[in-house]
GURO-936965 format. One record per atom (N, C-alpha, C): x negated, z, y. Coordinates in pm, whole numbers, padded with zeros to 5 digits, always signed. Each point is the difference from the previous one (the first is absolute). Layout:
% GURO-936965
XZY/...
% end
This chain:
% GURO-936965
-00974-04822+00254/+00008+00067-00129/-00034+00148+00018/+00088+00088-00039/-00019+00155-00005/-00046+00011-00149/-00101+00122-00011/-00047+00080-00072/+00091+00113-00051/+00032-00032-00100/+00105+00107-00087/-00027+00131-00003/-00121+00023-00043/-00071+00098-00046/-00015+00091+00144/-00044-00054+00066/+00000+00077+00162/+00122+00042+00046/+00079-00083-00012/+00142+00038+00074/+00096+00120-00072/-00063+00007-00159/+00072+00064-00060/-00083+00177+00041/-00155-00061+00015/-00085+00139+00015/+00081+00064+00155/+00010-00080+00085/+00058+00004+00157/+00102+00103+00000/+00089-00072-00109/+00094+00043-00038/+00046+00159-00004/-00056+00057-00092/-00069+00096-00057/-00020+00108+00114/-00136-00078+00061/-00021+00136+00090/+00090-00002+00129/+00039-00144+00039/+00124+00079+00129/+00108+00098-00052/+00021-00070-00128/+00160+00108-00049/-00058+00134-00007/-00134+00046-00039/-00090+00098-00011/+00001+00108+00130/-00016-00084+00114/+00016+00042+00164/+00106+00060+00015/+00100-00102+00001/+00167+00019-00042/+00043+00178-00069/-00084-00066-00095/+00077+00142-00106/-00071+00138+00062/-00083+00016+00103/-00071+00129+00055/+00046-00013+00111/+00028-00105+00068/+00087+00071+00132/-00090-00092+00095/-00119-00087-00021/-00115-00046+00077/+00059-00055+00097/+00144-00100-00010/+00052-00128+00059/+00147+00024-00068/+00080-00093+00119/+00151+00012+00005/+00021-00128-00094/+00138+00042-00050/+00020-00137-00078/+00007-00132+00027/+00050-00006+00145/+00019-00086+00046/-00170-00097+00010/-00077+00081-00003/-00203-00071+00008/-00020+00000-00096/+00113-00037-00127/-00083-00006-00133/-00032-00117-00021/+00078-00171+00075/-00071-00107-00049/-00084-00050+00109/-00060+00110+00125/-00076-00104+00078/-00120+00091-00057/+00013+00138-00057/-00125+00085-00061/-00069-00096-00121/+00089-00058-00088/-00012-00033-00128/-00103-00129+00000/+00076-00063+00124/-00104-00153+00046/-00078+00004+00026/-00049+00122+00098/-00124+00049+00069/-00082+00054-00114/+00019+00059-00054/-00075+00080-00176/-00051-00140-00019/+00115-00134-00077/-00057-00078-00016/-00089-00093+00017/+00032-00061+00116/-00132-00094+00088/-00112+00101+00000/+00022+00147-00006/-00164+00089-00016/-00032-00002-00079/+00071-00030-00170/-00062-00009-00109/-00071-00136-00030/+00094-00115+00095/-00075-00118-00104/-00085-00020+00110/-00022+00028+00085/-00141-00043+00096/-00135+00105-00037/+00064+00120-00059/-00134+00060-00097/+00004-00048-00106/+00043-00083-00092/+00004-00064-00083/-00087-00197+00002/+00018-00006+00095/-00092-00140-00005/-00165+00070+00095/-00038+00111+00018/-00116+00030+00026/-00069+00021+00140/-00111+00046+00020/-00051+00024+00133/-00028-00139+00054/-00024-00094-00081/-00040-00055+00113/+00094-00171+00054/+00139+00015-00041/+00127-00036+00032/+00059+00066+00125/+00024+00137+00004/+00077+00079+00047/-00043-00019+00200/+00105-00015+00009/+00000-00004+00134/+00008+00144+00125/-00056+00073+00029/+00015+00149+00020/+00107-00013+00119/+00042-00090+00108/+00085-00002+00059/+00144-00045-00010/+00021-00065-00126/+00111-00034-00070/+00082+00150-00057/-00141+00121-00051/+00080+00077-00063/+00094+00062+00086/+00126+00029-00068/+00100+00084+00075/+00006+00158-00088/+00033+00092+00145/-00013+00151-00017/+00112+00040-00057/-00009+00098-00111/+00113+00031-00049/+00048+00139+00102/+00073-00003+00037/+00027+00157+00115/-00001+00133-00121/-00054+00065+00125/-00055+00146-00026/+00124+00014-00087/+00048+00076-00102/+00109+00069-00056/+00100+00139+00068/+00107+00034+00068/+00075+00086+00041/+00083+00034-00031/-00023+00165+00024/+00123+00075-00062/+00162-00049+00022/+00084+00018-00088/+00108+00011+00025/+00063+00089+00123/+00054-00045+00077/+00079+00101+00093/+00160+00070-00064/-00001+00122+00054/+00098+00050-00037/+00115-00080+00035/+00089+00013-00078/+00172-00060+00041/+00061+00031+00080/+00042-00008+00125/+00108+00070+00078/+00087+00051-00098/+00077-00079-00011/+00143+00045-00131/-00080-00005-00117/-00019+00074-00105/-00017-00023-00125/+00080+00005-00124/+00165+00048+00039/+00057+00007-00061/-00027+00101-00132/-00103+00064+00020/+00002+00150-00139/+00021+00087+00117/+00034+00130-00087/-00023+00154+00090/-00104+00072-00082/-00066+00096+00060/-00098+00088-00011/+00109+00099-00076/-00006-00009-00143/+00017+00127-00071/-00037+00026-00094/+00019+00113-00081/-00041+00108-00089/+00095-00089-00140/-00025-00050-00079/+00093-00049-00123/-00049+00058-00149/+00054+00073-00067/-00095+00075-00119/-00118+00030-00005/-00005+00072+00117/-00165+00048-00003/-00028-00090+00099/-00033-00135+00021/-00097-00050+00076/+00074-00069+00109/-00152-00037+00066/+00072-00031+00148/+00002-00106+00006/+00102-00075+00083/+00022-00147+00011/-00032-00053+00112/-00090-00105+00027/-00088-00062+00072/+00133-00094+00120/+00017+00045+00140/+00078-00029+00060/-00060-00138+00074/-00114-00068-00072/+00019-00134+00040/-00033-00090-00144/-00015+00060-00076/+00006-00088-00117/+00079+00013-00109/+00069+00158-00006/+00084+00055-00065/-00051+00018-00174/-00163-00005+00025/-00060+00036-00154/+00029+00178+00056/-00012+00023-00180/+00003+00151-00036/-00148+00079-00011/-00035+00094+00077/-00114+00040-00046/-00002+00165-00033/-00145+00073-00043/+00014+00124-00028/-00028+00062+00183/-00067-00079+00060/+00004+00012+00142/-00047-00123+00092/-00005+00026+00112/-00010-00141+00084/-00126+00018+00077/-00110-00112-00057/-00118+00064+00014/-00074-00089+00143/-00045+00013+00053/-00118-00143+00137/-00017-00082-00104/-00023+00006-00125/-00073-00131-00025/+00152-00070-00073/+00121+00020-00018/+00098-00066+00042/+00050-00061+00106/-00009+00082+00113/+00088-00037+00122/-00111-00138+00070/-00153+00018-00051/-00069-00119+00103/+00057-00154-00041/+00031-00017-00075/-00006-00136+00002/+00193-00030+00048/+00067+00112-00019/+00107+00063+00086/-00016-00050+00143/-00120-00008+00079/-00057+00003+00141/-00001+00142+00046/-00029+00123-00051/-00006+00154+00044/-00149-00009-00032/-00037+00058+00131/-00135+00094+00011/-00028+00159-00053/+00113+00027-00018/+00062+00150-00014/+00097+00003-00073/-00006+00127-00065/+00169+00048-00078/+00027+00065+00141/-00005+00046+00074/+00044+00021+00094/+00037-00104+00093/+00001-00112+00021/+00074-00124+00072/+00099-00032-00097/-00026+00024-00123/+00133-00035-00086/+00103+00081+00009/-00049+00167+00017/+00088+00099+00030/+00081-00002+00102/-00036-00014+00079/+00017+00002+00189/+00141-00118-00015/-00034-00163-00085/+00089-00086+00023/+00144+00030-00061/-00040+00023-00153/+00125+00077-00045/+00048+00147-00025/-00055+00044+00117/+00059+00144+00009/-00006+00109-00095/-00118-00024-00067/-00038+00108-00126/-00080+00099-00002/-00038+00123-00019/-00082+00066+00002/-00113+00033-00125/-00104+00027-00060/-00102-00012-00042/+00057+00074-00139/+00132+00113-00005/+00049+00056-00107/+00058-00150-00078/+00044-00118+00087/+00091-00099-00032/-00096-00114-00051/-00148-00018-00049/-00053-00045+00019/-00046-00010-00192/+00010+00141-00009/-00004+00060-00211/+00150+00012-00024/-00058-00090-00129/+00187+00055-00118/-00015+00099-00022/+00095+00070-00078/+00009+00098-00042/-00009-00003-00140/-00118+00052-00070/-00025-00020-00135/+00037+00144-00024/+00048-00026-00133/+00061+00086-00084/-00120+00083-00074/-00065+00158+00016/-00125+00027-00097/+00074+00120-00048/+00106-00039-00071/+00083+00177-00032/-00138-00020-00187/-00013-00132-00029/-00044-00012-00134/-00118+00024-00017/-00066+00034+00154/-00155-00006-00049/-00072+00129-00028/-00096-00015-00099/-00029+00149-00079/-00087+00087+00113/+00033+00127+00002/-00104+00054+00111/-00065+00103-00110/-00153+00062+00071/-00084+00102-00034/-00045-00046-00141/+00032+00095-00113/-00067-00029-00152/+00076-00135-00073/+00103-00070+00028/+00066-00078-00049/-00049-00131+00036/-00099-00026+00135/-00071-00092+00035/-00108-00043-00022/+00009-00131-00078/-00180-00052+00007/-00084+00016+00034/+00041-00021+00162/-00096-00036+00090/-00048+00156+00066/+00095+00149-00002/-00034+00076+00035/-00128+00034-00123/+00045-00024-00135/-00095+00087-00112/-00095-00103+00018/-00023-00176+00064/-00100-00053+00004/-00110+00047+00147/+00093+00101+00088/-00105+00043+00092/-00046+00125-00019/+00024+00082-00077/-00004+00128-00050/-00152-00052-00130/+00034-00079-00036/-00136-00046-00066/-00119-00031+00061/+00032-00106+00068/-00105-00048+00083/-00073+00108+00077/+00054+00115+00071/-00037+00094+00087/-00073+00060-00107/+00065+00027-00105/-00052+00117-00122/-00140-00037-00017/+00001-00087-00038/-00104-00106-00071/-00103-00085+00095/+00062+00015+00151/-00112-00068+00035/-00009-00138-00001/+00102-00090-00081/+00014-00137+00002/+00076-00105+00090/-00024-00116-00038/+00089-00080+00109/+00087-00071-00134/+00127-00067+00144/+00142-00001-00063/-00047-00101-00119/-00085-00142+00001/-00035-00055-00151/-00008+00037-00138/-00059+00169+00045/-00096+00029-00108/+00102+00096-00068/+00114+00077+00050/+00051+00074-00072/+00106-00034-00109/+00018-00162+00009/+00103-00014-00147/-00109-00025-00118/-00149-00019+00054/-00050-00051-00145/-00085+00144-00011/-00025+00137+00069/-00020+00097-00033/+00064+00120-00057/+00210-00062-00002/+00094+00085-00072/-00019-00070-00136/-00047-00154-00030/-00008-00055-00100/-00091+00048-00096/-00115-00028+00091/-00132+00140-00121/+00037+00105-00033/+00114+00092+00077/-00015+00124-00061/+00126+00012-00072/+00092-00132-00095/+00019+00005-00082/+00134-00032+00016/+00059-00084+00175/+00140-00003-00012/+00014-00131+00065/+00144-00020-00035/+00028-00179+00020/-00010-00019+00130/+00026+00074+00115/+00005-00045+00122/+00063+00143+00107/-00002+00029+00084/+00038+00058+00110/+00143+00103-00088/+00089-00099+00017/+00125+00029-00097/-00018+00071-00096/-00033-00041-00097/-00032+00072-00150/-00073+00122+00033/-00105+00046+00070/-00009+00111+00066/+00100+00072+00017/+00072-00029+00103/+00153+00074+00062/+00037+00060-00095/+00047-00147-00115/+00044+00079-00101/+00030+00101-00128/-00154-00032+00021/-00052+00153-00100/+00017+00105+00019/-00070+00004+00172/+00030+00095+00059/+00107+00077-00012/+00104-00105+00088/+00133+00108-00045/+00022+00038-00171/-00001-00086-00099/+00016+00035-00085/+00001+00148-00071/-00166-00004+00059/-00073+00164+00009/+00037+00087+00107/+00087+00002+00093/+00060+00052+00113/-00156+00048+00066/-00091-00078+00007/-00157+00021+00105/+00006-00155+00088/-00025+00089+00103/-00033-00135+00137/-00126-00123-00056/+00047-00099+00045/-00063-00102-00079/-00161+00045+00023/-00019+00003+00120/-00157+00004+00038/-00035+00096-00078/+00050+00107+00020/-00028+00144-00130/-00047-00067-00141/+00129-00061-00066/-00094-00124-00122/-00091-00028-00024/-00013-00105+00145/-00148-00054-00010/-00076+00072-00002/-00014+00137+00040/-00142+00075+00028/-00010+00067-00127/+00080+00009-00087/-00012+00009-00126/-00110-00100-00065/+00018-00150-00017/-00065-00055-00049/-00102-00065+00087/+00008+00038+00142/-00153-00031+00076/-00004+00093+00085/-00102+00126-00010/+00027+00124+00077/-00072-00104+00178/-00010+00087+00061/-00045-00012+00129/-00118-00022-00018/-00067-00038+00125/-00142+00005+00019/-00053+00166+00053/-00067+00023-00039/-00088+00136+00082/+00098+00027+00077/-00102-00096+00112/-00003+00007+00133/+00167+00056+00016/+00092-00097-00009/+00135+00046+00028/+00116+00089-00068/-00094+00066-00138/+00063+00135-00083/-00055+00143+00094/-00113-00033+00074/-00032+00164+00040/+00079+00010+00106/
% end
């Protein structure tokens, strides 16, 4: 008589192995048996269990690369395509290629003939705001001003009377004055950093 409940838990975590790369498919029903007989012999207790009966589940190993993998290493709207798994990424990072079997983006390079430019898509930043049009520039232009860290400056544009980072900006321009200029309107400087 098998235990349902175990075989289904067994279950579970070999496909679990499976789904990270631990074990080949082909070791998914001698993994699954082995899980099991480990669950129900911790299941009837210490002092049942036979310690030389138990069987070792093997260490877990990386996937080896494919000889043939049938993708190519390219550039497809921006991102790069993974020449042994043929996922899309914004780049192809070590902690992709290990379970790949690469020690290195450079053993991955070397196999399919790529160089480290071939490695990043090409993202598109024609849209992204630079200098006064940026958050994150008027959120470091604060912080420096002010002396604060990055937490503290959306709930210190909030005290001095504005919805957020943004709404700043936009006053600003409204009033054709640099946002930070604004703020020092309604929170002058400290001393120390007006003299």
């Amino acid at each position: 008589m098998y235990d349902k409940k175990a075989w289904d838990e067994a279950t579970v975590l070999a496909k679990a192995q499976l789904r990270h790369g631990n074990i080949e498919h082909d070791e998914l029903k001698r993994v699954t048996e082995s899980i099991y007989s480990q669950l129900v012999e911790i299941q009837q207790g210490p002092d049942v269990i036979d310690v030389t009966t138990i069987q070792q589940v093997e260490e877990p190993k990386a996937l080896p690369a494919p000889t043939e993998t049938g993708f190519k290493h390219e550039i497809i709207d921006g991102k790069v395509k993974c020449a042994v798994c043929g996922k899309l990424f914004k780049s192809i990072t070590l902690l992709h290629l290990k379970p790949h079997g690469f020690n290195s983006r450079e053993e991955y390079m070397k196999k399919f003939g790529v160089s480290e430019k071939d490695m990043q898509g090409t993202i598109d930043r024609s849209n992204v705001k630079k200098g006064e049009d940026n958050a994150l520039t008027i959120m470091g232009y604060i912080m420096k001003a002010y002396d604060i860290k990055r937490g503290e400056v959306k709930p210190f544009v909030v005290e001095k009377g504005f919805e957020d980072i943004k709404d700043l900006m936009a006053k600003a321009k409204e009033k054709g004055v640099a946002a930070l200029d604004l703020l020092k309107e309604k929170a002058p400087l400290p001393k120390k950093e007006a003299e």
